[in-house]
VEXDREN-2710 file (C-alpha; in Angstrom, 1 decimal):
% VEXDREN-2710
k/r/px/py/pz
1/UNK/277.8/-7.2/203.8
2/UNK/275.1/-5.8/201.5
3/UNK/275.5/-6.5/197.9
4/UNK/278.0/-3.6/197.1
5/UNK/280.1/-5.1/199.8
6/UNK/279.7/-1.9/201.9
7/UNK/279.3/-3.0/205.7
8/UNK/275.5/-2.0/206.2
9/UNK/275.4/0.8/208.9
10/UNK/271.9/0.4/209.8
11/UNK/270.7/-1.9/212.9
12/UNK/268.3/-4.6/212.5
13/UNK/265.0/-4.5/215.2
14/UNK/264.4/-7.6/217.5
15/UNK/261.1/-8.1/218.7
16/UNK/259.0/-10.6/220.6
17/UNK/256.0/-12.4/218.6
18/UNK/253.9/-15.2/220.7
19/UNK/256.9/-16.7/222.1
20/UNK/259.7/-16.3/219.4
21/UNK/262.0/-13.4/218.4
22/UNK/261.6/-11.9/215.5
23/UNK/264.7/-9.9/213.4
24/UNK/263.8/-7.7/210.9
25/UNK/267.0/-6.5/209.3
26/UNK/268.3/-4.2/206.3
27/UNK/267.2/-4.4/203.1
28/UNK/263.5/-6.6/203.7
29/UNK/265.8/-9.2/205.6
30/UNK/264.0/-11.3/208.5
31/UNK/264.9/-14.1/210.2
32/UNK/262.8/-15.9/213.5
33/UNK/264.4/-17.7/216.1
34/UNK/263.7/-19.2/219.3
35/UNK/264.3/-17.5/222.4
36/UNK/267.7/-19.7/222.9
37/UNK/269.2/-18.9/219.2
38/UNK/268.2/-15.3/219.8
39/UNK/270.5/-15.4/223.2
40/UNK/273.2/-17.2/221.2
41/UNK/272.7/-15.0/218.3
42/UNK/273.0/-12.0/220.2
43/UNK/275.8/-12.8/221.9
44/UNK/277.4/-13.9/218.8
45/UNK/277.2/-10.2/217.5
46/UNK/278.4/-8.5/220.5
47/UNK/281.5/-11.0/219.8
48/UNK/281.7/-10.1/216.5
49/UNK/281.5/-6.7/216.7
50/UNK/284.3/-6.5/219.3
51/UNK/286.7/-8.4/216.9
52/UNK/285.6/-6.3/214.0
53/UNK/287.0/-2.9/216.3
54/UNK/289.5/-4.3/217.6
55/UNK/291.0/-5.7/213.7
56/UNK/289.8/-1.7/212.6
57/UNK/291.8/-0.2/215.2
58/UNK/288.5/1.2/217.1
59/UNK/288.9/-0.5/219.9
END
């Protein structure tokens, strides 16, 4: 949640930089990971945002 505690619509952008991934985010967040914690990560997310549907009734 961003600091108003307003989920953030806005996507963060993954790319690929000399053999890491690099996540740039809202609001000048950034985070690099190794390929591995990018899979997890990712699939992490996609876990997440399932849940969060399903618990809004989107699903």
């Amino acid at each position: 949640m961003n600091h108003a505690g307003q989920a953030e619509n806005s996507a963060g952008q993954a790319v690929a930089v000399d053999g890491v991934v690099v996540l740039d985010g809202p609001d000048g967040v950034a985070v690099t990971l190794s390929p591995d914690a990018a899979e997890q990560t990712g699939r992490n997310l996609i876990s997440a945002a399932e849940e969060a549907r399903r618990q809004s009734g989107d699903a």
